[in-house]
PLY file of the C-alpha trace (Angstrom):
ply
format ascii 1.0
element vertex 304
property float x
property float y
property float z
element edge 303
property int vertex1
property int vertex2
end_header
111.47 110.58 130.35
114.85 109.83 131.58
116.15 109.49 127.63
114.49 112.87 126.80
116.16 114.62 129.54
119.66 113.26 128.06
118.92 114.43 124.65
118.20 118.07 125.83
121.23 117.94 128.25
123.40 117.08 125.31
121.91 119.65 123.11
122.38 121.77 125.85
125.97 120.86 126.06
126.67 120.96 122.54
125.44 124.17 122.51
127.99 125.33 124.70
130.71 123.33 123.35
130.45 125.73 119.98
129.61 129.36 122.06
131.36 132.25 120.16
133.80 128.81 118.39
135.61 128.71 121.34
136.99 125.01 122.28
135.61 123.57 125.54
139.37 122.94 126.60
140.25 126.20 125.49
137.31 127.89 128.08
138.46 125.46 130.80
142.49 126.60 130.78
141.02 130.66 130.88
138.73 129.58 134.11
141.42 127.35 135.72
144.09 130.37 135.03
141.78 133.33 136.56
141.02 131.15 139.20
144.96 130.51 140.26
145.99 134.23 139.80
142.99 135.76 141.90
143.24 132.77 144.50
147.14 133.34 145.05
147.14 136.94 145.02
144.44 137.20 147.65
146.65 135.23 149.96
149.91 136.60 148.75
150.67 138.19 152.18
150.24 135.19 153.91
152.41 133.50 151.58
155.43 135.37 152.39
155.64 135.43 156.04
155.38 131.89 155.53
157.79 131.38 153.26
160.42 133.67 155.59
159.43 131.79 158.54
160.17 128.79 157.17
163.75 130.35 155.56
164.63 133.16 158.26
163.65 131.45 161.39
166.15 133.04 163.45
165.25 136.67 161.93
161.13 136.62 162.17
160.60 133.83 164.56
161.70 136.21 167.78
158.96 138.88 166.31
155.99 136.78 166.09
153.65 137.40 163.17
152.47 140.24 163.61
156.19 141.34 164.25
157.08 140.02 160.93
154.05 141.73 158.91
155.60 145.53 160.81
159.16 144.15 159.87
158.18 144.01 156.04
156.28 146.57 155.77
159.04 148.65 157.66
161.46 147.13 155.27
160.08 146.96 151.97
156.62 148.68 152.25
153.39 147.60 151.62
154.45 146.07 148.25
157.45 144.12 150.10
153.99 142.18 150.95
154.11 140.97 146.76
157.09 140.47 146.59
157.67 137.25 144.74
153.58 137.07 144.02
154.57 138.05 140.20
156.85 135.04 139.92
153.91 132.99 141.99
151.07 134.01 139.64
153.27 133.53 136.29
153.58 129.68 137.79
150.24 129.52 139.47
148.01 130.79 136.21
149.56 127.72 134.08
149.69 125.54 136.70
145.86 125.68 137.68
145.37 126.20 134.33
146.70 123.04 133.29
145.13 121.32 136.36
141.86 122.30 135.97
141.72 121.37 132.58
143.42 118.67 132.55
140.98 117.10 135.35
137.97 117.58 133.49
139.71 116.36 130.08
140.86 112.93 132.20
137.79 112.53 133.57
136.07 112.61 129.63
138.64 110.34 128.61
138.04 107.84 131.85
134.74 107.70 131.01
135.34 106.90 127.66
137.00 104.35 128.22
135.54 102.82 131.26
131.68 103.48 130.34
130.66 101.99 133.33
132.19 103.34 135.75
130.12 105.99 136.37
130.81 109.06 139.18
132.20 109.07 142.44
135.10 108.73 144.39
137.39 106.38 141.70
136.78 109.05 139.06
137.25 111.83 141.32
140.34 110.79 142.89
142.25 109.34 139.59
141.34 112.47 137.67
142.48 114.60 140.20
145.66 112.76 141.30
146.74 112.63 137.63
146.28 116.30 136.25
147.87 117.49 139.74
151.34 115.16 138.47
150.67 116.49 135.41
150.65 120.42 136.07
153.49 120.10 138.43
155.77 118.22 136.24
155.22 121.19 133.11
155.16 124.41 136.11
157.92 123.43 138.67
160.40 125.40 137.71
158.25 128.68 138.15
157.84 127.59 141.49
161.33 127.35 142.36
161.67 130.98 141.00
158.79 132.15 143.34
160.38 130.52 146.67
163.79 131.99 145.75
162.36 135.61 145.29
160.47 135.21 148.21
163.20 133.90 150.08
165.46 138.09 149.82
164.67 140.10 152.01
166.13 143.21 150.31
165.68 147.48 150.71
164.62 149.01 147.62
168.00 150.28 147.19
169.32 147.19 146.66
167.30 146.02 144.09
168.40 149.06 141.92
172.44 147.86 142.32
174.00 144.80 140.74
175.29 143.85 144.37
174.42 141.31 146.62
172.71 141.91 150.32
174.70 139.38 151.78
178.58 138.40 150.19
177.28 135.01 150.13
173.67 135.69 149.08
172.69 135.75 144.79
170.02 138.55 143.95
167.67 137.49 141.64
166.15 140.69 140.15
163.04 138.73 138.44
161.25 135.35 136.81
163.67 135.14 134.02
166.91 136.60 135.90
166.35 133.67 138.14
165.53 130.94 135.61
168.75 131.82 133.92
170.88 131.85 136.93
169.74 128.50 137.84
169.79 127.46 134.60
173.48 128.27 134.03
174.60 127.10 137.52
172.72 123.30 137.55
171.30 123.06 133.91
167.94 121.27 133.34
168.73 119.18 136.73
168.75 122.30 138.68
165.07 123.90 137.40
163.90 120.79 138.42
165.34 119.88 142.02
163.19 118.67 144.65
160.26 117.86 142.15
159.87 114.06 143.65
159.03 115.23 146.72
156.52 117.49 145.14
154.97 114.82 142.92
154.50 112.43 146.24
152.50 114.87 148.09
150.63 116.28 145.05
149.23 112.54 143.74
147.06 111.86 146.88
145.95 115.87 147.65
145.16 116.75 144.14
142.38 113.50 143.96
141.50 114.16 147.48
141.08 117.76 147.53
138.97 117.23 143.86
136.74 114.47 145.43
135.79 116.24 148.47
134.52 119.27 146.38
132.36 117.67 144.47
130.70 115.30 147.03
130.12 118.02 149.30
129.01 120.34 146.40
126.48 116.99 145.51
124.98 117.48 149.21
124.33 120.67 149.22
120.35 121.82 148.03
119.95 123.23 144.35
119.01 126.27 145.28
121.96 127.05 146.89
124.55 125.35 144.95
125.27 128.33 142.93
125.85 130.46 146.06
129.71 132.08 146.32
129.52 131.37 149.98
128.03 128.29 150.21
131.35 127.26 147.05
133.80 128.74 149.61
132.96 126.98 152.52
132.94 123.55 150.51
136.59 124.54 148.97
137.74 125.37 152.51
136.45 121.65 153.87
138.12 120.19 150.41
141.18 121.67 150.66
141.27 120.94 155.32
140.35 117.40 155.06
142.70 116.91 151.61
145.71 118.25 153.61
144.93 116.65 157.25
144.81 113.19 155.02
147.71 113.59 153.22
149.93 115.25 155.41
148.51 114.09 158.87
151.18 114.89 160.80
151.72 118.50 159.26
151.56 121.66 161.90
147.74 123.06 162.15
148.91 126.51 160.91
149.95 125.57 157.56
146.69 123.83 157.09
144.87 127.04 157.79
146.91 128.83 155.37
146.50 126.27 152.74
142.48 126.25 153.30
141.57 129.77 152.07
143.32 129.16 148.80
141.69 126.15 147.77
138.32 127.40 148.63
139.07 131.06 146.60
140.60 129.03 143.66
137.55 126.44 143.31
135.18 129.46 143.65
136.36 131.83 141.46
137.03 128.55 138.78
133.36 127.59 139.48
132.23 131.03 138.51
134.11 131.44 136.01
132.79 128.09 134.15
129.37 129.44 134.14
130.34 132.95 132.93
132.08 131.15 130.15
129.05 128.75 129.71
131.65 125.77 130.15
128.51 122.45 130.10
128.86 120.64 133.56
130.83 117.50 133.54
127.73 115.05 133.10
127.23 117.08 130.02
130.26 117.34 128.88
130.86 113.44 129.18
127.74 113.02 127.12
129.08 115.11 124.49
132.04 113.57 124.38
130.87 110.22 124.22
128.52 111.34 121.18
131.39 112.62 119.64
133.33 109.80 119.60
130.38 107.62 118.18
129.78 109.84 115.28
133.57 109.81 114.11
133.24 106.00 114.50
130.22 105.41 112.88
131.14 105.70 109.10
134.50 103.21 109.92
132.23 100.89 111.63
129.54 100.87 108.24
132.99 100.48 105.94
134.25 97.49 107.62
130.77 95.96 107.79
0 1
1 2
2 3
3 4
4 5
5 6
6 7
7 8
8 9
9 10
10 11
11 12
12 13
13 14
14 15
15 16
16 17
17 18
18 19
19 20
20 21
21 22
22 23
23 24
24 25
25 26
26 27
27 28
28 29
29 30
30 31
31 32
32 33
33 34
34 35
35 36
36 37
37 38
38 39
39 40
40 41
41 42
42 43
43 44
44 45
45 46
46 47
47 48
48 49
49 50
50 51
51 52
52 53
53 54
54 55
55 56
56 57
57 58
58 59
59 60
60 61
61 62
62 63
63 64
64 65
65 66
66 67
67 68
68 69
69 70
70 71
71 72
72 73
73 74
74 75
75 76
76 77
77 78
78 79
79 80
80 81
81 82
82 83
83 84
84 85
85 86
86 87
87 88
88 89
89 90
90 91
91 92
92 93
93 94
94 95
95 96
96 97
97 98
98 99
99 100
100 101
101 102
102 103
103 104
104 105
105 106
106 107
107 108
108 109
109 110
110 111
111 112
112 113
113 114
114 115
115 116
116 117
117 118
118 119
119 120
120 121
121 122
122 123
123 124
124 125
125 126
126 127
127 128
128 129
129 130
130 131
131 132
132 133
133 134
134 135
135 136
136 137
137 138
138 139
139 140
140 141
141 142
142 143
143 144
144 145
145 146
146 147
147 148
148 149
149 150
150 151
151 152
152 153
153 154
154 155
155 156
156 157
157 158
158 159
159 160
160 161
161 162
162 163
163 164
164 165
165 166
166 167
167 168
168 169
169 170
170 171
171 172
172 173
173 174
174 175
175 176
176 177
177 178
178 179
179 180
180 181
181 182
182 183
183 184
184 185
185 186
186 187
187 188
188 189
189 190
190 191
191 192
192 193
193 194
194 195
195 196
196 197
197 198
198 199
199 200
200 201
201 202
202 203
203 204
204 205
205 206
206 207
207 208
208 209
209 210
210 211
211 212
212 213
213 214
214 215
215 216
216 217
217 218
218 219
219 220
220 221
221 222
222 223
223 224
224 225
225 226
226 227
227 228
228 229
229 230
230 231
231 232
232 233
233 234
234 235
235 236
236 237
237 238
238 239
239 240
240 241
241 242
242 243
243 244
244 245
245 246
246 247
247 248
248 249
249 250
250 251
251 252
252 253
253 254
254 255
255 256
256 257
257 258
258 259
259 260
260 261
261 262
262 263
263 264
264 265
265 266
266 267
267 268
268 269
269 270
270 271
271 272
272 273
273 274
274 275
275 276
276 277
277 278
278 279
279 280
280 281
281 282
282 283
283 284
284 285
285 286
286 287
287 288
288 289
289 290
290 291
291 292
292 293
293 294
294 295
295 296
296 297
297 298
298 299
299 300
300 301
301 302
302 303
């Protein structure tokens, strides 16, 4: 019973492996992607009044939050709101892209090479911390570009002259503007500044956040599990208790804004797998695994 079930789950996955010839890696990087761009664009707003908080404290701290949503949209207009959510989705779309995929391609590769070491929180957590190093090391620069255009606060009118709003204050007027300012200024060194930092933190929440997904998404019923709200509110758990444990001592409000992204992003990447008929990772394992039999098989019948 149990050996039958395998065969038709590998069918199964094989079957989806070859839908419309498009790679399984190839379907993963389109989910991951569409996942990152809705996830970050839904909590753009957020994104920047955290961002000038964090760089303006003297300007938006004495008006409050709600003060500082007015103050934006009094200074730039609704759109002010976006403002450097064009340079965050042209880094986020690779970068969960890239981390997606490469999570679900580690976790093959694991499992080919440990057989037995079957799933839970080792797998989880080593795929995870891995393809979160690994997406950060090939996107970083893009986010440097995002914080920086975040970062101006400038009228409309500005934007449209080659002058700076402060003497001592460089205007970036978009993604590649920026890249080649920084570019020319530091070189390499310079696109890449503050990426240890960023590599430290991502390690541990990247196999945490993963981990916590899945084993919640393991306890809740089958006939629910394919439920948007019932993905959210495991994402938002995932992505709480991934922060809190990683950054223990961080402020309660940048936890909160960090929560409705990870839940949005491991939604809409959830949905998307099964619109794209991407085989669950059990499946895909056992494909992968068959694969690599059959291409050893004829070697192993020469050299006997």
């Amino acid at each position: 019973m149990a050996e039958e079930r395998g065969r038709k789950m590998a069918t199964a996955a094989e079957e989806n492996w070859r839908v419309g010839g498009v790679p399984l890696i190839v379907k993963e990087l389109v989910a991951g992607g569409v996942a990152g761009g809705v996830s970050k664009t839904a909590v753009a707003p957020l994104e920047r009044v955290k961002i000038l908080f964090q760089t303006r404290k003297a300007e938006f701290h004495s008006v409050g939050l709600l003060g500082s949503f007015r103050k934006i949209l009094q200074t730039e207009g609704l759109l002010g709101f976006y403002r450097g959510n064009g340079a965050s989705v042209a880094r986020i779309v690779p970068y969960a892209a890239l981390h997606f995929m490469a999570y679900e391609q580690y976790q093959r590769w694991i499992i080919l090479g440990f057989p037995n070491i079957g799933k839970g929180p080792v797998l989880d957590l080593i795929s995870g911390s891995i393809a979160g190093g690994t997406a950060v090391i090939f996107t970083y620069p893009l986010d440097l570009v995002r914080t920086k255009l975040a970062y101006q606060v400038v009228g409309p009118s500005r934007l449209k002259n080659r002058g700076p709003y402060h003497s001592s204050e460089q205007v970036y007027r978009g993604i590649l503007d920026c890249i080649l300012k920084m570019y020319r200024k530091n070189g390499l060194r310079g696109l890449y500044r503050g990426v240890g930092p960023s590599l430290y933190g991502i390690f541990p929440y990247s196999g945490l956040k993963f981990y916590f997904y899945e084993e919640l998404k393991m306890h809740v019923p089958e006939e629910h599990k394919k439920e948007v709200v019932v993905k959210l509110a495991c994402g938002s758990v995932a992505g709480l208790l991934g922060q809190t444990m990683t950054y223990p001592l961080d402020v309660v409000r940048r936890q909160m804004q960090v929560v409705p992204s990870v839940a949005i992003g491991f939604t809409v990447y959830d949905v998307m797998k099964s619109w794209l008929k991407v085989p669950s990772r059990d499946e895909a394992a056992i494909v992968t695994v068959r694969t690599e039999n059959k291409s050893n098989y004829p070697s192993s019948l020469h050299s006997g």
